[in-house]
N, C-alpha and C positions, 0 to 999 in steps of 0.2 A: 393747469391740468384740466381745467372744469371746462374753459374753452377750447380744449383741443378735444374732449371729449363731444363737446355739445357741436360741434364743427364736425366731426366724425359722423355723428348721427344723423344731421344735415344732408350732409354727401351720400352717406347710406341710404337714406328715405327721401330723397331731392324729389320720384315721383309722386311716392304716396303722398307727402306733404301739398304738392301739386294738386293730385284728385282731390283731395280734402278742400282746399283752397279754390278749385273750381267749380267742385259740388256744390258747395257755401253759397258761391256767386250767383250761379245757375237757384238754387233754392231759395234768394231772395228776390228771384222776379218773377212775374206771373205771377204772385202767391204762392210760391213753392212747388208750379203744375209739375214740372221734374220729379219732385217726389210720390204723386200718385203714383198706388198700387198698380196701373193701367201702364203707366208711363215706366215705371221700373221694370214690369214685363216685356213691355216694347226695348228696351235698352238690348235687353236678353236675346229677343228675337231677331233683333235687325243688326245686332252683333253676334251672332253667334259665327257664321264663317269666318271673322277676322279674328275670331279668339281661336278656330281650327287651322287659319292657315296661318297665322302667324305665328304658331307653335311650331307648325313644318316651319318657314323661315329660317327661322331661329338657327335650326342645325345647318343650313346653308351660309346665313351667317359667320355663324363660329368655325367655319372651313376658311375662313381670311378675309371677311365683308363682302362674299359673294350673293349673288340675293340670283330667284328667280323669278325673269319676268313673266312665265307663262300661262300662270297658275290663274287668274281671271279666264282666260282662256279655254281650261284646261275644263275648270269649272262647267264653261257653257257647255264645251264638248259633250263631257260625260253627260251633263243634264239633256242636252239633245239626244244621246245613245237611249238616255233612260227611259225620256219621253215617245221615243217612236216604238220601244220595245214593249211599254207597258198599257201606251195607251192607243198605238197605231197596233200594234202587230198581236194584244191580247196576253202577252206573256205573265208566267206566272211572279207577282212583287216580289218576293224571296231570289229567284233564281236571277232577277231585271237586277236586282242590288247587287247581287255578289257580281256582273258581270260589268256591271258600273265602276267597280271597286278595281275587280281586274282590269279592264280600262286605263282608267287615271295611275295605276299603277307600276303597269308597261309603258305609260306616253314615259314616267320619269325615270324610269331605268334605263328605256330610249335613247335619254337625255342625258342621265348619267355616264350612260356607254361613251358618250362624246366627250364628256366636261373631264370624264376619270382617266378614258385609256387611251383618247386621241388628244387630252389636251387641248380642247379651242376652248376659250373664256366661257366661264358659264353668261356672262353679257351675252356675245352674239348666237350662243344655243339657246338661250331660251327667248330672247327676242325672235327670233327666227321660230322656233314654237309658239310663241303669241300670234305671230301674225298666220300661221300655218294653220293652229285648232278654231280661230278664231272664221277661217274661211273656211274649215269643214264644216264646222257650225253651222255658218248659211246654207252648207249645200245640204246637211242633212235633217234640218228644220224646214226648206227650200223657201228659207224669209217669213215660214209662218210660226205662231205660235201653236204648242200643242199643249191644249189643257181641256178639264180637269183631269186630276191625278187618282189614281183609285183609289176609293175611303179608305183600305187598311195599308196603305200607302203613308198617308197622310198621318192616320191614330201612330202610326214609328216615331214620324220626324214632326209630328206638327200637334200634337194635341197636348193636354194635359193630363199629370197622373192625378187618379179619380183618391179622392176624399173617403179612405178608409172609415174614417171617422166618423163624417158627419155631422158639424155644427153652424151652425145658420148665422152667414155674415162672418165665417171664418174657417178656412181650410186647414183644421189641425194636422192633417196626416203630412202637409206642407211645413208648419211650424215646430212639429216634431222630429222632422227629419235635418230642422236645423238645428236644436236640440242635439239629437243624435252628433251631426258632424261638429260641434263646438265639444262634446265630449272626447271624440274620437281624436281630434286635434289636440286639445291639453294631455291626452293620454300616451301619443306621439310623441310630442314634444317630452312629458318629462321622461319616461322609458330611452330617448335618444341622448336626453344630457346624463339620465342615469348611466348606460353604456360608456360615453365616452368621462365618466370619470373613474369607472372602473376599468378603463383603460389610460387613465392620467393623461390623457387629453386636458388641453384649457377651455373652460365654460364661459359661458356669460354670468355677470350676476345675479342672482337669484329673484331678485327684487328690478332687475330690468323683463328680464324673461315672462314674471307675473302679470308687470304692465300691459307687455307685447301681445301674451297669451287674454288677455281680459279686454283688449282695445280691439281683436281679431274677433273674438268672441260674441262682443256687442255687435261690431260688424255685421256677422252672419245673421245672429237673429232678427236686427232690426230687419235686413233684407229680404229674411225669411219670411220676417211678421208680412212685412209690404205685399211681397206674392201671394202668403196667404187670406190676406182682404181684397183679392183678385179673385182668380183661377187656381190658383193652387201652382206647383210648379210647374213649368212647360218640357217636355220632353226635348225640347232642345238643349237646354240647360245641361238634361242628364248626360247626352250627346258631348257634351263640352267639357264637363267636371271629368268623365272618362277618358278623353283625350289628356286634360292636364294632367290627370293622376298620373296616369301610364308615362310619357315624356317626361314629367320632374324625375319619376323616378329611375327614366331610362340615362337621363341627364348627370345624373349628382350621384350616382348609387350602382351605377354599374359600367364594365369595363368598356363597351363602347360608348358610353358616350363622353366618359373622358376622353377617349382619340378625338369625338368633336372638337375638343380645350386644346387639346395636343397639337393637331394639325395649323388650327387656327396663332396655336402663341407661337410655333416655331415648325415649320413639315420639314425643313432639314432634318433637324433634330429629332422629329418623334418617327422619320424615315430611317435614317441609320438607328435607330433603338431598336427597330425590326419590327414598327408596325405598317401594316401594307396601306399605305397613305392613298391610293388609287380607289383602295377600296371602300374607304372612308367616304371620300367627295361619292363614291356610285350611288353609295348607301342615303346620303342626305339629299340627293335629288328622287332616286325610285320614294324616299320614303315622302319627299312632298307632293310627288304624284297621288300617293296614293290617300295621303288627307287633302287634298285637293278632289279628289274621288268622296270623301265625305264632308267637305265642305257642299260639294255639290247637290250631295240625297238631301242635304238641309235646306238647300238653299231653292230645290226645287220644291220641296215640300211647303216652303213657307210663301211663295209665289203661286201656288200650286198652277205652277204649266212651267213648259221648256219654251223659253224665247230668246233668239237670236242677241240678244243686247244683253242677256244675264252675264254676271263678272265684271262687267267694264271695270276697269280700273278695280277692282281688288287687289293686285298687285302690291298698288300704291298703299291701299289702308295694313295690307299684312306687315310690308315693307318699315311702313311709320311708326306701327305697333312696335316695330321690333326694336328699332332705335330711340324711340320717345321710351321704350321700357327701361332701355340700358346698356341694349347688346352694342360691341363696339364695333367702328366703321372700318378696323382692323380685323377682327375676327378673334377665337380663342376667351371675350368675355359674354357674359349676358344669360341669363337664365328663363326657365319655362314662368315662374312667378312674376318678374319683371315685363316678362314681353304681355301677359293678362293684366297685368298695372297699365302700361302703355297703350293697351286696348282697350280698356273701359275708359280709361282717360279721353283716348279719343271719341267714344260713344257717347262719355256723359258733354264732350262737345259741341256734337252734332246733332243729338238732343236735345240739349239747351239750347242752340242757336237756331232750331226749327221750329221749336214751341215759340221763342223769343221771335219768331217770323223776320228774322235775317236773310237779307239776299243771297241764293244760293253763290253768286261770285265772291263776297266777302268771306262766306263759309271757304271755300276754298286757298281764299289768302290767310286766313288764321291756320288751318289746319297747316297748312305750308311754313308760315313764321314758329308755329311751333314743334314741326320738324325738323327747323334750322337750326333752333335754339336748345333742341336736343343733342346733335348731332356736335355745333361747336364745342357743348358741355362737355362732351366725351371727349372731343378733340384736346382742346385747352386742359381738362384735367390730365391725359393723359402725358401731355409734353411738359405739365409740371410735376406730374411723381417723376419724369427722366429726367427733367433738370436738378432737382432734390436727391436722385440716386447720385 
């Protein structure tokens, strides 16, 4: 019983056991540069779009292992719209955003129009959007770059939140807000197992939960601490804990986004139950438009200019995140938590092999051998719970 349990939790934690196992590795070369305060920040910065699009992903995903290619793309587009409105044309940063947002938000309804009500593969719509936003791009940057971005432009997506506090050689109003969210999390957590045992639901054990809740815990603040012998938090950060919030919860907790799960583990069936399955695939492409519209405000902010070559290949890091997280190459599994496991996974790789001054082609054949090896994991698990049913 103690090996089918501890094999359980194996299978359950196969990423996180991963990150922890890589992190290690990475933290004993160089002297640990990885874990610099600077370096921990950078992790945050130069991931933050793949922790936003790979969230959109995700519900594309779990529509049947449909993924979209356009979103690199889609990316530069907006940031080129943004770039000539804000800093060629003088518009005001408030009204340049929101029009950024509608933007990226019509290209994916666009796209869904096609993938939901005319049926062509989301493959050849969105490739065909890649190679489409990716040449309006040139035409509306005309190959140049346009920078810089206006100072309260940048204080949104690119600064830091200022140090309430005030102590020298340490960002407490940073360190207390991980404080705060280690409270708010064990407060979560037991208030959720309280409900569902007053609704006789089955728990976990008391004494694994403690674990789980104290090992998450430590987590946060060391991370917390790290940033705060930096800068303090980065407004990106905030950018990206807002997006996971809202999508876990739109995921696990309410009526659409089970149809995600629905569509994905059976759209006969969740068709005839009388949910409007067309509507389903419209919905998970407009809505990765339109985080792809804020991958974008991030992404130019942290570059600060719009240039022709931004996105390349983001596709591929949302795409990896999502599958090294867990989501499956059938569709119907994989969560908003997993797919942010799969993406710092891949950050603290790319990280460590850049400090570690690795040839960027090697960098690309690891990242590659470990999206294969994600990908069979799913594969191979899944044909043996069918063989065992």
């Amino acid at each position: 019983m103690g090996n089918i349990k501890i094999s359980e939790v194996i299978k359950k934690y196969t990423m996180v056991i991963a990150l922890v196992v890589v992190t290690i590795f990475f933290a004993t070369q160089k002297s640990g540069a990885i874990l610099l305060p600077q370096n921990v920040t950078n992790l945050i910065a130069q991931n933050a779009y793949v922790f936003i699009l790979a969230t959109g992903m995700l519900f594309c995903i779990l529509t049947g292992g449909n993924i979209d290619l356009s979103v690199g793309s889609v990316v530069c587009f907006v940031g080129a719209i943004g770039g000539q409105l804000m800093v060629n044309k003088g518009m005001n940063v408030y009204l340049a955003i929101l029009i950024m947002i509608l933007i990226g938000t019509l290209i994916g309804a666009w796209q869904g129009f096609w993938i939901a009500y005319v049926r062509i593969p989301p493959f050849i719509v969105t490739l065909a959007g890649m190679l489409i936003f990716r040449g309006l791009s040139n035409v509306v940057l005309q190959g140049l770059t346009i920078a810089p971005m206006p100072d309260n432009y940048l204080e949104l997506f690119n600064n830091y939140v200022p140090d309430f506090i005030g102590m020298e050689g340490l960002n407490m109003t940073c360190f207390l807000a991980g404080v705060i969210a280690c409270v708010a999390y064990v407060a979560v957590i037991i208030w959720g197992r309280k409900q569902k045992l007053s609704k006789g639901y089955a728990v976990e054990p008391m004494g694994g939960v403690a674990v789980k809740m104290a090992v998450i815990c430590v987590v946060i603040l060391a991370f917390m601490y790290r940033l705060a012998q930096y800068k303090g938090i980065p407004n990106s950060l905030l950018w990206v804990i807002i997006v996971i919030a809202v999508y876990t919860y739109i995921a696990s907790k309410t009526t659409v986004g089970r149809y995600f799960y629905a569509v994905g583990g059976n759209e006969k069936a969740t068709k005839l139950s009388g949910i409007n399955t067309n509507r389903v695939y419209f919905l998970a492409y407009a809505n990765m438009g339109f985080l792809s519209a804020i991958a974008a405000l991030v992404v130019v902010a942290r570059l600060n200019s719009a240039n022709p070559t931004a996105g390349t290949n983001y596709e591929m890091d949302a795409i990896g995140s999502c599958f090294i997280g867990g989501a499956s190459a059938y569709g119907g599994t994989g969560t908003v938590p997993g797919v942010i496991i799969g993406a710092t996974l891949m950050g603290v790789i790319n990280l460590g092999m850049n400090i570690m001054g690795v040839d960027a082609n090697y960098q690309k054949v690891v990242k590659g051998a470990v999206l294969l090896v994600a990908v069979i994991f799913d594969v191979v698990s899944k044909r043996k719970s069918f063989i065992a049913k």
